[in-house]
N, C-alpha and C positions, 0 to 999 in steps of 0.2 A: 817916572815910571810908576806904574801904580800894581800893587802886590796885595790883592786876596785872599785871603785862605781860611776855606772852608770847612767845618767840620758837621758831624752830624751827634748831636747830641750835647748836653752839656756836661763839664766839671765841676760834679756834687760833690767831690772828695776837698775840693778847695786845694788841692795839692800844687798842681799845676798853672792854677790863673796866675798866680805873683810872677810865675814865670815867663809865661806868655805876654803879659800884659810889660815888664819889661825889657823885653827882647822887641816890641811892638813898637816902644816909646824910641828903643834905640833905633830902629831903622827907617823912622820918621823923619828923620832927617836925611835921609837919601832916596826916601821914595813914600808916597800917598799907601797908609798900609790901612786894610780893609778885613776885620775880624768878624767870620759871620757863623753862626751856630745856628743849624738847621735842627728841626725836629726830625727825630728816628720815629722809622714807622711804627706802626702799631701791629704789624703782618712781623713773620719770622721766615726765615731761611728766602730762596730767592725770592719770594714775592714783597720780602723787604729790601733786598738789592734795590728792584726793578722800581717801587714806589720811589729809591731817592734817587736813583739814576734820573726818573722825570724831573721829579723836582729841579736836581741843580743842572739837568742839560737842559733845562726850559728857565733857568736864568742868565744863560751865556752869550756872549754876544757871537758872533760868527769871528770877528778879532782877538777874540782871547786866546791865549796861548794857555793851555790846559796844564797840570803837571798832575797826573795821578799818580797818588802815594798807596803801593801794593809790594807785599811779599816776594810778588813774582818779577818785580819790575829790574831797572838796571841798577847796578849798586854803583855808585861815584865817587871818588874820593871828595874830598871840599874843594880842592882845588879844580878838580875839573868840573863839582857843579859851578863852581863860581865862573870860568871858562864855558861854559854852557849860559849861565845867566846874561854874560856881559853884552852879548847882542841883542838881548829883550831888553837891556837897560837902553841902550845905549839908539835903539829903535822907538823907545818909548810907549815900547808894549805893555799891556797887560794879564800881569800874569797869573793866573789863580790855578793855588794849588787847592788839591780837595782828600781830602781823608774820611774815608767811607765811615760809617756806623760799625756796630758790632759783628754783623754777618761782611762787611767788606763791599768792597766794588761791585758794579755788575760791567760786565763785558762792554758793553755799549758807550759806557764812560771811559775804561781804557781803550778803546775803540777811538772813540774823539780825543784822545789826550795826545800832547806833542813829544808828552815826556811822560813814560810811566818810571819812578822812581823806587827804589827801595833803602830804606832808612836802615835796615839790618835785618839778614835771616832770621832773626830773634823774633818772634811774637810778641807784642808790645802791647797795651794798652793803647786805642787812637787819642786818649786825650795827652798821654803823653807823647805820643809820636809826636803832636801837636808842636807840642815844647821844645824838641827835638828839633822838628822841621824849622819852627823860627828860629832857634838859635842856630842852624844853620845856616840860614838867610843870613843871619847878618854875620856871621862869618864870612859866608861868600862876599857880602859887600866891605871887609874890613882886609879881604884879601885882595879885591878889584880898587881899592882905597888906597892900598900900599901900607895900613893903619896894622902896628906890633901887635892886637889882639889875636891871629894865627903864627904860630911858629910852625916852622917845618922842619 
């Protein structure tokens, strides 16, 4: 399986790459993991949505299984994203998640998405949701593993 995940913008703070970057390393081993940092518009409020909405639905394939990460999206426990994951794995899908810029989503993207997700009612920082989201991932993969890194 191969796992994408998109952000828009990068981590200036340095806070979060060591994170990212080993949560990346660990799930390399059970799937093709693909870190891509898009540039945030230059426009604000929706006409920054809409600029990155183009962007990353004009590099999707019609195959991808989308997961947009939004506020409004569904909230999951780990275990049932990991129960949601297991048939992208196990199909050998690819699955790209995306986590908007600062203004967030536009419609169009949750629109195309097969799953819009929510990481916590909490307003977050995207570069941390980032962090979040992968160490997610590979929760989810240490729970479809059988692997003691999730307790319940």
């Amino acid at each position: 399986m191969k796992l994408t995940v998109i952000s828009f913008g990068k981590d200036r703070s340095g806070l979060f790459a060591p994170g990212v970057a080993e949560y990346s390393k660990r799930l390399s081993h059970v799937a093709k993991v693909e870190l891509v940092e898009l540039s945030e518009s230059r426009r604000s409020g929706p006409a920054a949505k809409t600029d990155e909405a183009e962007v990353l639905l004009g590099k999707l394939k019609p195959t991808d299984v989308l997961v947009a990460l939004d506020e409004r999206g569904k909230s999951l426990s780990s275990v049932q994203f990991a129960k949601w994951l297991a048939p992208q794995h196990e199909q050998n899908r690819h699955v790209v998640c995306v986590i908007g810029g600062d203004e967030g989503l536009d419609e169009t993207v949750r629109a195309r998405a097969q799953l819009t997700l929510s990481l916590s009612a909490m307003t977050m920082p995207h570069r941390l949701a980032r962090l979040v989201l992968m160490e997610q991932l590979y929760r989810a993969y240490s729970i479809l593993r059988g692997e003691p890194y999730h307790r319940e």
